[in-house]
ROVOFI-410094 format. One record per residue (C-alpha): residue number from 1; x, y, z. Coordinates in Angstrom, 2 decimals. Example, Ala and Ser with C-alpha at 12.3 -4.5 7.8 and 13.67 -1.06 7.14 Angstrom:
# ROVOFI-410094
<site><resi>1</resi><u>12.30</u><v>-4.50</v><w>7.80</w></site>
<site><resi>2</resi><u>13.67</u><v>-1.06</v><w>7.14</w></site>
//
This chain:
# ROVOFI-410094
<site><resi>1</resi><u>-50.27</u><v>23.78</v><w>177.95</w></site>
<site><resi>2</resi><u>-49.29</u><v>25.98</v><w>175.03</w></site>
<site><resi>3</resi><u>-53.21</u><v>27.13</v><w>174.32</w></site>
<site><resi>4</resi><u>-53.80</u><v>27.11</v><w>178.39</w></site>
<site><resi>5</resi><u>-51.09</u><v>29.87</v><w>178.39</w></site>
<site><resi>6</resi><u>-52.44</u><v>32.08</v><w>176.12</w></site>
<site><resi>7</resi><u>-55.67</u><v>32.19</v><w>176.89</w></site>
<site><resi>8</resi><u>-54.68</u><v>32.89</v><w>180.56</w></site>
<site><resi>9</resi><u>-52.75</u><v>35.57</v><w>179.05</w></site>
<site><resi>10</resi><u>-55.53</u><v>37.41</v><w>177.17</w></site>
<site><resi>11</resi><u>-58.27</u><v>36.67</v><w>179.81</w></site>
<site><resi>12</resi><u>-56.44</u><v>38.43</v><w>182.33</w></site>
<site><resi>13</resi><u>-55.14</u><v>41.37</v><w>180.61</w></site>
<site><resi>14</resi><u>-58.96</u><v>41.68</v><w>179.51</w></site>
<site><resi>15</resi><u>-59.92</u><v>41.60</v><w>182.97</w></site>
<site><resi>16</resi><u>-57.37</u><v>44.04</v><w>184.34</w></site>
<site><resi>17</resi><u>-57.95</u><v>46.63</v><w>181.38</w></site>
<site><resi>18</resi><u>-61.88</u><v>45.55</v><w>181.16</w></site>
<site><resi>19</resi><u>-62.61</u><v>49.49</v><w>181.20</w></site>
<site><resi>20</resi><u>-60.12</u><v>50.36</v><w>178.64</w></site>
<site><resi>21</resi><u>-60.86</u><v>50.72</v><w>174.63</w></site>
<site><resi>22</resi><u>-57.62</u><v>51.51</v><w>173.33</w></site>
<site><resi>23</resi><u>-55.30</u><v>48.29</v><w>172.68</w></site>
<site><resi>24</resi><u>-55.61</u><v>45.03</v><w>170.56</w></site>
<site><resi>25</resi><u>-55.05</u><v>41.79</v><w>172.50</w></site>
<site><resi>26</resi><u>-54.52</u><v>38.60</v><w>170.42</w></site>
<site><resi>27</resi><u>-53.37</u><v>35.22</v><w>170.40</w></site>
<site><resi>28</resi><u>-52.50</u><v>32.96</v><w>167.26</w></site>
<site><resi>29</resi><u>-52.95</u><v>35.48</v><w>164.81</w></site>
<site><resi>30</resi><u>-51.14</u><v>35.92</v><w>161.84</w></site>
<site><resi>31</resi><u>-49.52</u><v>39.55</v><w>161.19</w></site>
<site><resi>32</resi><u>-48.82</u><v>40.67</v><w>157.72</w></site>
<site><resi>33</resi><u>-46.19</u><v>43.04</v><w>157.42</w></site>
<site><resi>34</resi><u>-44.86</u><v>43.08</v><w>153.28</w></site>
<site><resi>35</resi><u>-44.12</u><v>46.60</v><w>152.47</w></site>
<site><resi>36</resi><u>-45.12</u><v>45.45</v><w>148.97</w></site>
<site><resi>37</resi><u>-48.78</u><v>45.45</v><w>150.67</w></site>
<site><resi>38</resi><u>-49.32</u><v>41.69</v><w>149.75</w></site>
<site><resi>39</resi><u>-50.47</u><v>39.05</v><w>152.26</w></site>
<site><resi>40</resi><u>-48.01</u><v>36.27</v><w>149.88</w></site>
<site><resi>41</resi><u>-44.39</u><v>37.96</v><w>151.29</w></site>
<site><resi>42</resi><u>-44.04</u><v>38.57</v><w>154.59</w></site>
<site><resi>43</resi><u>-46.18</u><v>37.22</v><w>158.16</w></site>
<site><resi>44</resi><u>-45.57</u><v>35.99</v><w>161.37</w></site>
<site><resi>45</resi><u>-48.18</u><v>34.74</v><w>163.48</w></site>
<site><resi>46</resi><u>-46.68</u><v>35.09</v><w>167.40</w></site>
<site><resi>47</resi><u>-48.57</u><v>33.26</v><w>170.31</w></site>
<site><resi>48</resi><u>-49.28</u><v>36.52</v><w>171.83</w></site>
<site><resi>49</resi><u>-49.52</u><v>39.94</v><w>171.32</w></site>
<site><resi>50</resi><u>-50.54</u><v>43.73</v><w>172.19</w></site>
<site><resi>51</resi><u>-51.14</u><v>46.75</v><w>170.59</w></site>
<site><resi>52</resi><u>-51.47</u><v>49.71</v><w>171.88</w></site>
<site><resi>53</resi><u>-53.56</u><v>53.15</v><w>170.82</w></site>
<site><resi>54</resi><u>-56.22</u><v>50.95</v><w>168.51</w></site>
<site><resi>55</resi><u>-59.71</u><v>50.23</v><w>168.69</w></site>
<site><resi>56</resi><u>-60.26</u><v>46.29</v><w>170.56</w></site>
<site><resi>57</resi><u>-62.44</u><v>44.79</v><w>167.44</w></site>
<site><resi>58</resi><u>-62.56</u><v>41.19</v><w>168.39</w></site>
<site><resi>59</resi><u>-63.79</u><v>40.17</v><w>164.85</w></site>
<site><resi>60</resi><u>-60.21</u><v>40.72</v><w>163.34</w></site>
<site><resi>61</resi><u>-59.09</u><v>37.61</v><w>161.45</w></site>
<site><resi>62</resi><u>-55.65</u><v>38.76</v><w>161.04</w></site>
<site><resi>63</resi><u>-53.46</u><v>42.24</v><w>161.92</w></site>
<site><resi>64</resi><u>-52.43</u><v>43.41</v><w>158.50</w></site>
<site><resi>65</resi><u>-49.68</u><v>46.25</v><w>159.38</w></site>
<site><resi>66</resi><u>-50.96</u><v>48.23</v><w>156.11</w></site>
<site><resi>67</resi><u>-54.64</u><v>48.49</v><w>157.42</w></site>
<site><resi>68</resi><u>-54.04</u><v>49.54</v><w>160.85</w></site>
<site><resi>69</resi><u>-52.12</u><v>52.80</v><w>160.53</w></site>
<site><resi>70</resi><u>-49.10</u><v>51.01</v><w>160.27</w></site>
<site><resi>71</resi><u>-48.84</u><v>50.00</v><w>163.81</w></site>
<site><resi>72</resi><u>-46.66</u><v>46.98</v><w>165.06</w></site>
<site><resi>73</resi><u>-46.96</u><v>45.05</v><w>168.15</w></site>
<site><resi>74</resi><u>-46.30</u><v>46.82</v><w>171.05</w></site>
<site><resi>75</resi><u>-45.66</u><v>43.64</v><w>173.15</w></site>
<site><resi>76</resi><u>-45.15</u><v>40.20</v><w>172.14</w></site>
<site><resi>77</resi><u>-44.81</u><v>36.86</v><w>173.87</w></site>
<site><resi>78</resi><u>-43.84</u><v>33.72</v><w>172.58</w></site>
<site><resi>79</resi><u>-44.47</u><v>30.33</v><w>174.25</w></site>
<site><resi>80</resi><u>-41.97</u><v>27.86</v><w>173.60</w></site>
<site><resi>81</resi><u>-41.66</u><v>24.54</v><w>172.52</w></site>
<site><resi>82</resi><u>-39.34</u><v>21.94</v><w>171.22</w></site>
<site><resi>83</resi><u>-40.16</u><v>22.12</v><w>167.25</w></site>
<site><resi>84</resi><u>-40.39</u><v>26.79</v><w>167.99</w></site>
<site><resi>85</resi><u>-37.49</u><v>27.59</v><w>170.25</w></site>
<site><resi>86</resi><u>-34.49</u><v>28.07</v><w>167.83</w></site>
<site><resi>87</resi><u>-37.13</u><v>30.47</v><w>165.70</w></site>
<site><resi>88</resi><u>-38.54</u><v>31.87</v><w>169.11</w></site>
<site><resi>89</resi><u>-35.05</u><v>32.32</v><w>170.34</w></site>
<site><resi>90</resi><u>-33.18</u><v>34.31</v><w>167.09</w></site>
<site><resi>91</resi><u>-34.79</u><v>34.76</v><w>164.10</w></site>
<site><resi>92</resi><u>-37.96</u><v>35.73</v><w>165.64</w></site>
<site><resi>93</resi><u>-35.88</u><v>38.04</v><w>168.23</w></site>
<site><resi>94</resi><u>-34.69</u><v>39.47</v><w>165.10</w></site>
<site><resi>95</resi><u>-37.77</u><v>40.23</v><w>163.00</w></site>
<site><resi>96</resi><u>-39.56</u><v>41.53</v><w>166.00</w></site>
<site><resi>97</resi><u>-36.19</u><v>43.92</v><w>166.82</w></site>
<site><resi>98</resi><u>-35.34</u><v>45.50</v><w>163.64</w></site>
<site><resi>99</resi><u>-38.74</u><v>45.18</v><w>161.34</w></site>
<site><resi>100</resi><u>-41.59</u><v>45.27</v><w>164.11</w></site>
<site><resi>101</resi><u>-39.44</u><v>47.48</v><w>166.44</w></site>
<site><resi>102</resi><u>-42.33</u><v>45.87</v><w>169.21</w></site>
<site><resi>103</resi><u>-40.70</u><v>47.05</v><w>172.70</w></site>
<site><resi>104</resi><u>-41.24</u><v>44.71</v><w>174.77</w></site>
<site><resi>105</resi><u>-40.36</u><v>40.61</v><w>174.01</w></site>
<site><resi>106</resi><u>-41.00</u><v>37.69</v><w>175.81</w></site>
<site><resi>107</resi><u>-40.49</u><v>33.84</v><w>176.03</w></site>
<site><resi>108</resi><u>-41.45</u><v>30.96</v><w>178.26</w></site>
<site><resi>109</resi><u>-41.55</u><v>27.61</v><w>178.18</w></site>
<site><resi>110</resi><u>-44.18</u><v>26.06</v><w>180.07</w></site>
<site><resi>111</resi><u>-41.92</u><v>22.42</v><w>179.86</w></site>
<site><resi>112</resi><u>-38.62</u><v>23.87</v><w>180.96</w></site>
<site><resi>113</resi><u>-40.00</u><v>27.28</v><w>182.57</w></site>
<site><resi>114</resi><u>-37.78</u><v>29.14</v><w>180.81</w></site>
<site><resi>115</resi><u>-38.51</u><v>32.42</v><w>181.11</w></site>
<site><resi>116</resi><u>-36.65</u><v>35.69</v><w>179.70</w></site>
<site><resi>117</resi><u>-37.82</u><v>39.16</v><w>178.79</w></site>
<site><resi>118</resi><u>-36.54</u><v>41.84</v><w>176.47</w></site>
<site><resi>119</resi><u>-36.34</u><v>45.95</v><w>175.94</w></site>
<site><resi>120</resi><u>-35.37</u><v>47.67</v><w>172.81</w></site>
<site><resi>121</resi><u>-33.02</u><v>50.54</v><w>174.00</w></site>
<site><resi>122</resi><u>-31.61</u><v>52.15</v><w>170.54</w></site>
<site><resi>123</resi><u>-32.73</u><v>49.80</v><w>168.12</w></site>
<site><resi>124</resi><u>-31.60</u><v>46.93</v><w>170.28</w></site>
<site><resi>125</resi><u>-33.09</u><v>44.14</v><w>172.50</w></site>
<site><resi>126</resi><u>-31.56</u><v>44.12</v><w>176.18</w></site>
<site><resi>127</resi><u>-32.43</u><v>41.41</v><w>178.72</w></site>
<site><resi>128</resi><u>-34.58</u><v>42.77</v><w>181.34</w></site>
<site><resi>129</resi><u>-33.64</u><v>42.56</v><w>184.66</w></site>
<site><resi>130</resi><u>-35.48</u><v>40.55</v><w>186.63</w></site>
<site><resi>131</resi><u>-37.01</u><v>42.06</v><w>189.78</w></site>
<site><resi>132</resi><u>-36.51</u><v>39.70</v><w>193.82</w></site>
<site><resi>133</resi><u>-39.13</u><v>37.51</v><w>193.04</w></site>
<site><resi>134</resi><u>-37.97</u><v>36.97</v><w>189.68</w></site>
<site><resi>135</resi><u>-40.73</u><v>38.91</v><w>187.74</w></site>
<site><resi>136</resi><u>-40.21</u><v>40.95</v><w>184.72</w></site>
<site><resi>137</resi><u>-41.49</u><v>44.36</v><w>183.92</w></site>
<site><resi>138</resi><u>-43.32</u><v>45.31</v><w>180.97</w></site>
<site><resi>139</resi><u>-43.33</u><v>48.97</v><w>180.49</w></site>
<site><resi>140</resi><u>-45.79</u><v>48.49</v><w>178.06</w></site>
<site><resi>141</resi><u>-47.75</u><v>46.62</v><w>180.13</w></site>
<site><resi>142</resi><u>-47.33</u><v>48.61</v><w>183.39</w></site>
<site><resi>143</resi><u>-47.27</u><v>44.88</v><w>184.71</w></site>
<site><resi>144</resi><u>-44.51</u><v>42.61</v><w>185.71</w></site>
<site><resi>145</resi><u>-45.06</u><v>39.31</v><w>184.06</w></site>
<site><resi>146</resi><u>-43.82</u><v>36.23</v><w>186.42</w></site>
<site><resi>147</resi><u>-44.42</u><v>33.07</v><w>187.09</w></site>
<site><resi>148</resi><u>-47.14</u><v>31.63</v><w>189.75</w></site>
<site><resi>149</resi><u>-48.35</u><v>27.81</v><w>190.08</w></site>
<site><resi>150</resi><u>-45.87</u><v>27.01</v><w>186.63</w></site>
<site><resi>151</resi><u>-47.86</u><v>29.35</v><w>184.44</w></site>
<site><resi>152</resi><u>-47.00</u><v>33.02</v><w>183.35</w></site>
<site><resi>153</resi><u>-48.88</u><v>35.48</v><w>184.99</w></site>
<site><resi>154</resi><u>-49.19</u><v>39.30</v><w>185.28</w></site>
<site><resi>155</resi><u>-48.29</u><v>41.19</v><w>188.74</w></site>
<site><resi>156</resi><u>-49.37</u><v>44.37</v><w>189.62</w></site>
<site><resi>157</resi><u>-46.79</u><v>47.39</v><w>190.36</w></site>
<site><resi>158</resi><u>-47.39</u><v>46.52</v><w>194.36</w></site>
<site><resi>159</resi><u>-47.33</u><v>42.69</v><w>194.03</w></site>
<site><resi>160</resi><u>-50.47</u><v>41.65</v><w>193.43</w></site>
<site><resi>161</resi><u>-51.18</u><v>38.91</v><w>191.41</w></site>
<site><resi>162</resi><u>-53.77</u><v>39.77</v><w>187.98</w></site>
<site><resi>163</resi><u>-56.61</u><v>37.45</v><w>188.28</w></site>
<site><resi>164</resi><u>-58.31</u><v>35.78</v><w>185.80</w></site>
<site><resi>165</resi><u>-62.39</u><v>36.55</v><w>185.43</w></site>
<site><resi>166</resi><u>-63.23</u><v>33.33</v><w>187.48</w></site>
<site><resi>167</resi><u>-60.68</u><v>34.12</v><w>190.08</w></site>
<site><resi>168</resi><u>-62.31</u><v>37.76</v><w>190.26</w></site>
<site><resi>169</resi><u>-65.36</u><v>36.28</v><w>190.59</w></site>
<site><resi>170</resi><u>-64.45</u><v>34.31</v><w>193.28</w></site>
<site><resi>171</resi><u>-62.46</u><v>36.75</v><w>195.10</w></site>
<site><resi>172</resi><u>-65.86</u><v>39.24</v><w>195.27</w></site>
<site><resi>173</resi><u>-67.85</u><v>36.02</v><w>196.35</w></site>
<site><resi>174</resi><u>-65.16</u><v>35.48</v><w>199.94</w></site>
<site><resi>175</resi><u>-65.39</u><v>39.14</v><w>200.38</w></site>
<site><resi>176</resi><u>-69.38</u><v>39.29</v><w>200.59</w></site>
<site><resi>177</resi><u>-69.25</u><v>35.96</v><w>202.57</w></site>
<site><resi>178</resi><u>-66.16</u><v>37.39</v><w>204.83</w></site>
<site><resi>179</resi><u>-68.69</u><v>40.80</v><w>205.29</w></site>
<site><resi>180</resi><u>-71.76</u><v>38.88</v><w>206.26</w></site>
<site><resi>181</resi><u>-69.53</u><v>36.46</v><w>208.00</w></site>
<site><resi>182</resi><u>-68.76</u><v>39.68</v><w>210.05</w></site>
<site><resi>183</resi><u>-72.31</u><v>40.65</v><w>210.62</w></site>
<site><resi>184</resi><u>-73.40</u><v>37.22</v><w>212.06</w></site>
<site><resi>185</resi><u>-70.75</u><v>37.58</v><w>214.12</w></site>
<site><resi>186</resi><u>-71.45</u><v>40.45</v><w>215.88</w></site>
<site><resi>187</resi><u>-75.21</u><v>39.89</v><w>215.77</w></site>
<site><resi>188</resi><u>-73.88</u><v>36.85</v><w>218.00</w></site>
<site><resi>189</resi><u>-71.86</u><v>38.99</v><w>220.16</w></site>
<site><resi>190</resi><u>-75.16</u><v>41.14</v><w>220.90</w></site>
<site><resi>191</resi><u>-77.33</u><v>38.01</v><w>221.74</w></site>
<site><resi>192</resi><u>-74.35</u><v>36.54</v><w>224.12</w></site>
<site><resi>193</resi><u>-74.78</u><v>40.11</v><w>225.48</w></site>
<site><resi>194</resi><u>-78.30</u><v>40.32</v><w>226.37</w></site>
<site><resi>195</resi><u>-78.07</u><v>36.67</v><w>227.16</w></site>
<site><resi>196</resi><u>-75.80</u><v>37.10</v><w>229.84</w></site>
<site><resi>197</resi><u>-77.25</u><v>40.26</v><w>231.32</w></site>
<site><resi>198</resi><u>-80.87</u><v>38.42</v><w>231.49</w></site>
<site><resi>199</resi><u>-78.87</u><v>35.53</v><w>233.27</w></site>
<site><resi>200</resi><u>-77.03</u><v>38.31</v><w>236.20</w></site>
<site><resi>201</resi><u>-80.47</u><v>39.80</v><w>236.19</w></site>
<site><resi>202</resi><u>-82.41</u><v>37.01</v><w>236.67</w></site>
<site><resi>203</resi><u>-79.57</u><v>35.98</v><w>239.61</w></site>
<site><resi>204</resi><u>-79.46</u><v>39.44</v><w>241.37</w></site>
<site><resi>205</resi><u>-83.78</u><v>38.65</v><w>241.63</w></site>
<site><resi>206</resi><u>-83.23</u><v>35.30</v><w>243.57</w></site>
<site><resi>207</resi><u>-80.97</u><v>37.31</v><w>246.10</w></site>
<site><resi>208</resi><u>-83.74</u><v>39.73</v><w>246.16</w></site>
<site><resi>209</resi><u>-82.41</u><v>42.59</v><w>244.35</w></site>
<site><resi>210</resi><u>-84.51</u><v>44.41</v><w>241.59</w></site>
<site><resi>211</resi><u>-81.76</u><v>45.88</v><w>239.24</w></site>
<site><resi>212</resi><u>-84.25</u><v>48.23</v><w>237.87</w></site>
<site><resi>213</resi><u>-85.49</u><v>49.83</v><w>241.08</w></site>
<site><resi>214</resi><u>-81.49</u><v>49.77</v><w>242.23</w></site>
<site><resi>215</resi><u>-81.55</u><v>52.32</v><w>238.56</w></site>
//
């Protein structure tokens, strides 16, 4: 479940900003942040996370804070388990607060469902509020994260659930069928048309009348 989540998380923000060069999507990668410059001190690795305002090189084995212009996480999400959730919870909540300063946080628990999201207002995380349906937004993100079928997934300003790739895929596949579903249809319609004219025609001719001299 824990892997599940994140890869649904990065295949669908990849989807959603697939024309977009400018952010950093990761999952399960370590971040280095000593201000001593050394990879020994100080690192976090969080389930998920975005940066924003960087180039999206997908052969980066690690985000070391000191070789990318000094930029933190813009989002993060953590997914939650029983051995992570006091870390997840507070001292991780911490670090990412008052070191990373990353905007936006995020847990869920895919057990539990727990679900709770975070803004920093001056220097400090407050809860976000969560929206009818129960969806948080990301400002970040320009995307409400939510839940749908027990997993977390992204929402669109007007509702609309994020798909992933497959789901996009599929989605394009019932509109072409629904289109030439149309066609046939109406292609029908014409034949029950000239059907039923050829059938009055060839009526009004046993009762003698010629429709097309009648013209």
């Amino acid at each position: 479940l824990h892997l599940q989540q994140i890869i649904l998380l990065i295949q669908c923000l990849e989807w959603w900003w697939r024309e977009r060069e400018d952010y950093f999507a990761a999952g399960n990668l370590t971040i280095y942040y000593s201000p001593n410059q050394k990879k020994s001190e100080f690192f976090r690795g969080p389930d998920f996370f975005v940066v924003l305002g960087t180039n999206p090189n997908p052969n980066r084995r690690s985000w070391v804070i000191w070789r990318e212009e000094g930029k933190y996480p813009n989002l993060i999400i953590e997914i939650l388990s029983d051995s992570t959730a006091k870390v997840d919870r507070e001292e991780k909540k911490q670090i990412y607060q008052d070191i990373f300063r990353t905007p936006d946080y995020f847990w869920f628990d895919p057990e539990s469902l727990e679900f709770q999201g975070f803004t920093l207002i001056s220097g400090q995380y407050q809860p976000i509020t969560p929206n009818p349906q129960g969806w948080l937004w990301s400002q970040q993100l320009g995307l409400y994260l939510g839940l749908s079928a027990n997993k977390l997934r992204y929402f669109t300003s007007k509702g609309e659930l994020v798909p992933t790739p497959a789901e996009a895929a599929q989605q394009a596949e019932n509109r072409v069928l629904a289109a030439e579903n149309r066609v046939l249809a109406a292609e029908n319609q014409v034949e029950q048309e000239k059907q039923k004219a050829a059938k009055l025609a060839a009526k009004l001719r046993e009762l003698g009348i010629n429709i097309e001299e009648n013209l």
